[in-house]
FILUM-772103 format. One record per residue (C-alpha): x, y, z; residue in three letters. Coordinates in Angstrom, 2 decimals, padded with zeros to 5 digits. Example, Ala and Ser with C-alpha at 12.3 -4.5 7.8 and 13.67 -1.06 7.14 Angstrom:
+---------+---------+---------+------+
!      xx !      yy !      zz ! rest !
+---------+---------+---------+------+
!  012.30 ! -004.50 !  007.80 !  Ala !
!  013.67 ! -001.06 !  007.14 !  Ser !
+---------+---------+---------+------+
***
This chain:
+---------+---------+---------+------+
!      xx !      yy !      zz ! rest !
+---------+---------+---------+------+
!  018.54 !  148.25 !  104.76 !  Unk !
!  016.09 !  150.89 !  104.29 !  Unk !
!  018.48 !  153.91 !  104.68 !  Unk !
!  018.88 !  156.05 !  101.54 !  Unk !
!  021.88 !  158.00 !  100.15 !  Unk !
!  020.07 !  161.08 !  100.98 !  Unk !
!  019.31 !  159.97 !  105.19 !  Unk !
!  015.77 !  159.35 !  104.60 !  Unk !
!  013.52 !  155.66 !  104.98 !  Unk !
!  012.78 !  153.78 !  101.61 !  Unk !
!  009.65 !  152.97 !  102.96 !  Unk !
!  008.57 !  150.64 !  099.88 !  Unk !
!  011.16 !  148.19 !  101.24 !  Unk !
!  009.30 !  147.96 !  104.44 !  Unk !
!  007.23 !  144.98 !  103.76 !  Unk !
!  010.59 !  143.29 !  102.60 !  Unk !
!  012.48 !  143.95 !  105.69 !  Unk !
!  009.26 !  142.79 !  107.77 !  Unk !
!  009.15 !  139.41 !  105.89 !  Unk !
!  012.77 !  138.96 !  105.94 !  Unk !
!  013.37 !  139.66 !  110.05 !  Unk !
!  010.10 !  138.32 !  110.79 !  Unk !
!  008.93 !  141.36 !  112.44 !  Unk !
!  005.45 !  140.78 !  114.09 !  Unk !
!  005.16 !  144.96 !  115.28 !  Unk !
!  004.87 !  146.75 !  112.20 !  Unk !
!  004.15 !  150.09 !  113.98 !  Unk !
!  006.79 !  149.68 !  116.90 !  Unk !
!  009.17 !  148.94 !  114.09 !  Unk !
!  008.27 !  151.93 !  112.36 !  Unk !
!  008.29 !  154.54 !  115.55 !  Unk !
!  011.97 !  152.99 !  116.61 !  Unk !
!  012.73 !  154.17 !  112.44 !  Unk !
!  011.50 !  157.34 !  112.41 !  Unk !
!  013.18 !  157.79 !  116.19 !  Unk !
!  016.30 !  156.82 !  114.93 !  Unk !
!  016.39 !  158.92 !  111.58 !  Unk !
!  015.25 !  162.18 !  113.15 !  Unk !
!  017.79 !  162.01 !  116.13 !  Unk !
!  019.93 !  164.47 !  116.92 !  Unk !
!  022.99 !  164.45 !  119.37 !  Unk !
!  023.10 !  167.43 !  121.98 !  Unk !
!  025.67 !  169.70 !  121.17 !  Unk !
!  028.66 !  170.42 !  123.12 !  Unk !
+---------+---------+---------+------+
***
C-alpha cells in the first residue's frame, strides 16, 4: 500500500494506512517497513 514504483515507502500515506488497519504502534510499524524495504537475501 505504501510501496512505490521505484522500491521506496510513500510515507505521506502512512497516516492513511494507520487509520485504515487500526494500527496502535506507529514506530513498530515503521521499523518492520524500513526492515522489510532494505532487506537483502544472502547470496548463493
Amino acid at each position: 500500500m505504501l510501496a512505490t514504483d521505484y522500491g521506496s515507502i510513500d510515507w505521506s500515506g502512512l497516516p492513511l494506512a494507520v487509520a485504515i488497519y487500526g494500527v496502535v504502534d506507529i514506530e513498530g510499524l515503521v521499523m518492520r517497513l524500513q526492515l522489510i524495504k532494505s532487506h537483502k537475501p544472502p547470496e548463493a
